[in-house]
Legacy VTK file of the C-alpha trace (Angstrom):
# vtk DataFile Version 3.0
C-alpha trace
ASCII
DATASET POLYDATA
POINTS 277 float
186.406 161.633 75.207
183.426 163.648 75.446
180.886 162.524 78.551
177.952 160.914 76.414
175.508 162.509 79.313
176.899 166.180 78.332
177.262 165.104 74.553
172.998 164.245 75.389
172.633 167.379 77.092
173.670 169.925 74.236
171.922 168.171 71.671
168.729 168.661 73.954
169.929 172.067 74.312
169.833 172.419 70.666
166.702 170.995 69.995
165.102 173.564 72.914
166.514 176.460 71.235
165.897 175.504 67.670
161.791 175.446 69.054
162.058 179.343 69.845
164.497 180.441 66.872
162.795 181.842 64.189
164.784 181.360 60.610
165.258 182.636 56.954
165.326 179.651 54.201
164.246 179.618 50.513
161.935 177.102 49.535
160.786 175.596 45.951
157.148 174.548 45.438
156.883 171.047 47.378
160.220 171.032 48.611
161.782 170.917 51.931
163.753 173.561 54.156
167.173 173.200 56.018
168.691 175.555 58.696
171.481 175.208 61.601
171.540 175.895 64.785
174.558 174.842 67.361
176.402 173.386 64.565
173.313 171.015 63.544
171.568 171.060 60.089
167.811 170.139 60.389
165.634 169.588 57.566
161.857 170.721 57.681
158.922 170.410 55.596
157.527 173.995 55.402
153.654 174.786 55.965
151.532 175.695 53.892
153.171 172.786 52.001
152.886 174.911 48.565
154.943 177.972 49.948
157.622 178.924 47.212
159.837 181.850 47.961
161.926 183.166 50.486
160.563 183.173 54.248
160.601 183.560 57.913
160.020 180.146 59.331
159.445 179.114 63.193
159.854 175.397 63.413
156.623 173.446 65.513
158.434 170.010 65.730
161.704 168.620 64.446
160.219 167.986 60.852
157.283 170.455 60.497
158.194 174.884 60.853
155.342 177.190 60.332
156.152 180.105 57.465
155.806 183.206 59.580
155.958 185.720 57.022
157.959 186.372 53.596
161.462 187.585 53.825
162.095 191.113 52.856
164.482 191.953 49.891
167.237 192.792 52.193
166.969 189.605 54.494
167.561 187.621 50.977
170.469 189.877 49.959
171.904 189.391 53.182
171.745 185.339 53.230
173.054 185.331 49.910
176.075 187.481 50.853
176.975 184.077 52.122
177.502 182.075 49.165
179.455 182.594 46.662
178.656 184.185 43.056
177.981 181.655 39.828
177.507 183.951 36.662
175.066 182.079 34.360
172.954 183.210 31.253
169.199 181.807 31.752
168.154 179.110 29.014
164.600 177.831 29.687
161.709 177.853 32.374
161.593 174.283 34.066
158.747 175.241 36.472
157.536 178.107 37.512
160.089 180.246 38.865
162.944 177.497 38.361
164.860 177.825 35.120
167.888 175.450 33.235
171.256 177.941 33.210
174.689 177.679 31.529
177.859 179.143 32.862
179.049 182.048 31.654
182.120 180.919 31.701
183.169 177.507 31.319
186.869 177.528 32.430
185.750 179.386 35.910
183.619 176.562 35.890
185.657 174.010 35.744
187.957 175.122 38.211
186.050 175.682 40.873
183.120 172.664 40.514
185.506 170.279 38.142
183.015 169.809 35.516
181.045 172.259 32.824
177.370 171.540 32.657
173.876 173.219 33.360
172.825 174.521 36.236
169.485 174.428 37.598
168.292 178.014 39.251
165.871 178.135 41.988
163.412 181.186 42.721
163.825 183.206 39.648
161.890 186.304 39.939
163.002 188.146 37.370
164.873 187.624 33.532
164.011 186.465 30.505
165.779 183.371 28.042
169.565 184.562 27.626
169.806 187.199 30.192
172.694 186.878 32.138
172.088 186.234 35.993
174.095 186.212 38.965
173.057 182.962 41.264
174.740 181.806 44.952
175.794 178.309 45.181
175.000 177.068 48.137
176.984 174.272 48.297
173.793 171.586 46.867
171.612 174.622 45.017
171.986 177.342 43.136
169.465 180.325 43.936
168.713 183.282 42.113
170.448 186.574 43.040
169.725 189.403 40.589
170.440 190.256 36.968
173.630 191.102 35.883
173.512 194.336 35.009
177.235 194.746 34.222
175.896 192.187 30.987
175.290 193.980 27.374
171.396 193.398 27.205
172.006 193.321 23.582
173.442 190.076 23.259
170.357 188.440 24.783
168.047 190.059 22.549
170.357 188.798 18.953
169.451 185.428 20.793
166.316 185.845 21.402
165.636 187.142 17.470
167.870 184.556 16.406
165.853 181.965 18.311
162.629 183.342 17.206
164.091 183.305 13.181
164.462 179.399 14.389
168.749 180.361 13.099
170.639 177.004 13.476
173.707 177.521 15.942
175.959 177.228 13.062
174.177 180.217 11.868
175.036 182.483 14.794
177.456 185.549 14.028
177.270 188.629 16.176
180.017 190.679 17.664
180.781 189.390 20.762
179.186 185.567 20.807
181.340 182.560 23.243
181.055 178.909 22.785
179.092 179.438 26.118
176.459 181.144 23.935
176.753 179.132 21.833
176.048 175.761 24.319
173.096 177.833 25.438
171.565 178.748 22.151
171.709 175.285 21.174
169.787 173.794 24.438
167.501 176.480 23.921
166.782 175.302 20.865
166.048 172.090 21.900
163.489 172.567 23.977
162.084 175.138 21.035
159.079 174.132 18.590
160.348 173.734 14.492
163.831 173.111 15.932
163.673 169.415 15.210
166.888 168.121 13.144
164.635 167.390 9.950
163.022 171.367 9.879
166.200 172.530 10.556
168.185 170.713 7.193
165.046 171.856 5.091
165.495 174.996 6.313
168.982 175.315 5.262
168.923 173.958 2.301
165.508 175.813 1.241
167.062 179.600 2.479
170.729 178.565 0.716
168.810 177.878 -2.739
166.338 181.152 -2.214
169.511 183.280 -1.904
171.011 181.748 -5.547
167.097 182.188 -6.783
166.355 178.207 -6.518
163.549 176.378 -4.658
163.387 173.193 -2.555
160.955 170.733 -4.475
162.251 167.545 -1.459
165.091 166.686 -0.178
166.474 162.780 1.313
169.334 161.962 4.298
172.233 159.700 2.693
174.231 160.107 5.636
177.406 162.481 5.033
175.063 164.428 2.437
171.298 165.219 0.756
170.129 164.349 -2.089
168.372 168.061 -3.067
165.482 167.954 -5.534
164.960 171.625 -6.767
164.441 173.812 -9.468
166.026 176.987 -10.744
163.190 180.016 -11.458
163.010 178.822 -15.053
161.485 175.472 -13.614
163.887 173.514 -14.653
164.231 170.470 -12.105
168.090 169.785 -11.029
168.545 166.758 -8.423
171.826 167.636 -6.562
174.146 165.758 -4.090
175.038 168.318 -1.359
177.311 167.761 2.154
175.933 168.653 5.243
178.812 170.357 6.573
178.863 173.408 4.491
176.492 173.090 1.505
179.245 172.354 -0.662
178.382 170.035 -3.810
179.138 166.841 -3.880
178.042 165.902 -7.261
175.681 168.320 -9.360
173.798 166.244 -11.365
175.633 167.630 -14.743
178.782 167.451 -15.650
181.321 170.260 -14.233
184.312 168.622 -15.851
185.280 167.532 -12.025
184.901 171.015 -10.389
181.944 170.344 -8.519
183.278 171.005 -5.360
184.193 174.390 -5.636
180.659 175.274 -5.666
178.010 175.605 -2.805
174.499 175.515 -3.073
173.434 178.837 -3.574
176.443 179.558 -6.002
175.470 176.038 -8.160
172.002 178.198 -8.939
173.547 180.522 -11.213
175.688 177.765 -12.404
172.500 175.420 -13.776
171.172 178.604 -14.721
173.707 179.486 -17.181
174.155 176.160 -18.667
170.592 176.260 -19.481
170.845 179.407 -21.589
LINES 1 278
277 0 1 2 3 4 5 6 7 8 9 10 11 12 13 14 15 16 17 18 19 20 21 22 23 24 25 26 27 28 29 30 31 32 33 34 35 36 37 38 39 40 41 42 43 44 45 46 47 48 49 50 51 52 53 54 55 56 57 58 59 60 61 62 63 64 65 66 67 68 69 70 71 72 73 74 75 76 77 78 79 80 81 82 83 84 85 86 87 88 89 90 91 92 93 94 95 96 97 98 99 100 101 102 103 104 105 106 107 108 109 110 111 112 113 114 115 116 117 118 119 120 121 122 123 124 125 126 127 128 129 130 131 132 133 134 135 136 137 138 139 140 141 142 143 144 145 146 147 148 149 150 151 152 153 154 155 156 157 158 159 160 161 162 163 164 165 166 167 168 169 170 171 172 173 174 175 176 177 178 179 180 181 182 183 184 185 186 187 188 189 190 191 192 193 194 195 196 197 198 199 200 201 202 203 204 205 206 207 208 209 210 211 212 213 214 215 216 217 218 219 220 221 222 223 224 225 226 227 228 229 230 231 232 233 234 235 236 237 238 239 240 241 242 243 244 245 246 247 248 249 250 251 252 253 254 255 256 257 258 259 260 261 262 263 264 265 266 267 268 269 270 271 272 273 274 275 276
């Protein structure tokens, strides 16, 4: 067993040269600092207090170290070299220059962390929503590396225009799309003003009528389906039952000797139309 006087002695060895080492650590906005020396992780709260970025740090006292400068660009890359790579496409801003993440792959995922989910992202300098990142987990945080520029830069901008047309998930076609995408999009969209359930359904039901030459008058939940109140560009007003799922009809509001539900919305347009001539 180890002689408790010499176990005493290194850790006062350790705490002597941790006062004279200087060290690299990122640091969020109110958050604290870690490094190890000998084999011992110590935890600091940075000063200035505010600090967020990369820096040099020389600690005072074993809780407070005193940011000496910034880090340059290839001090970070270097520390990062460390850690190991997490591809992720950004979703949303949390604070500042922290952002919400999802894997780019979900089966890599899994593997290596035994669970899918979002990833927070610390010290995001650069990117935009859906750009595809490369962070280094360090084992308790993920920190922002660089972009990904091996990533198509066109998929993030159908996103983004898709986002900005406020297109439901379901909605989302493009040549290349995941399910990971797709999980993005849709936490994106959460967090997105006119996304809410009820704009969504009107919106729907109001572009699926527009394309047969119909328009929404109001529409009511029933669970499984809507009741659609509407009118055909005659002004005739048709009250329709239509599922959620895919717009088919569920009952027309006429009789279609039974065949209702080989029609959609849009297509049950022309349908009303022609019975009325």
């Amino acid at each position: 067993m180890t002689d408790i006087r010499q176990l005493l002695n290194q850790i006062a060895s350790a705490e002597a040269q941790l006062q004279s080492t200087q060290f690299l650590a990122p640091c969020v906005k109110g958050g604290k600092i870690r490094t190890s020396v000998a084999g011992m992780v110590h935890t600091f709260v940075p000063q200035p207090r505010q600090f967020q970025g990369w820096g040099i740090f020389q600690p005072v006292n074993s809780s407070l170290a005193q940011l000496t400068e910034e880090a340059e660009l290839p001090q970070i890359a270097a520390y990062l070299q460390h850690f190991p790579k997490l591809r992720l496409r950004l979703g949303y801003r949390l604070q500042e220059q922290t952002w919400l993440a999802y894997p780019v792959n979900e089966a890599d995922m899994r593997q290596r962390f035994q669970q899918v989910k979002p990833v927070v992202v610390h010290l995001v300098t650069e990117g935009v929503a859906f750009e595809q990142v490369i962070g280094r987990w360090n084992g308790a945080f993920c920190w922002f590396d660089e972009i990904d520029r091996r990533d198509d830069p066109s998929i993030a901008e159908g996103l983004q225009a898709a986002l900005k047309q406020l297109m439901g998930v379901e909605e989302l076609q493009f040549k290349g799309i995941t399910p990971e995408m797709r999980s993005l999009y849709e936490l994106v969209a959460q967090q997105t003003e006119g996304f809410a359930q009820p704009q969504q359904d009107e919106r729907r039901l109001r572009q699926a009528l527009k394309r047969g030459g119909g328009e929404l008058q109001q529409f009511q939940d029933r669970g499984n389906y809507w009741t659609v109140d509407w009118v055909t560009t005659d002004g005739v007003h048709h009250t329709s039952a239509i599922a959620k799922g895919d717009l088919t009809v569920v009952s027309s509001g006429i009789c279609l000797s039974g065949r209702d539900r080989d029609f959609d919305l849009q297509s049950l347009v022309g349908v009303m139309e022609q019975q009325e001539g």
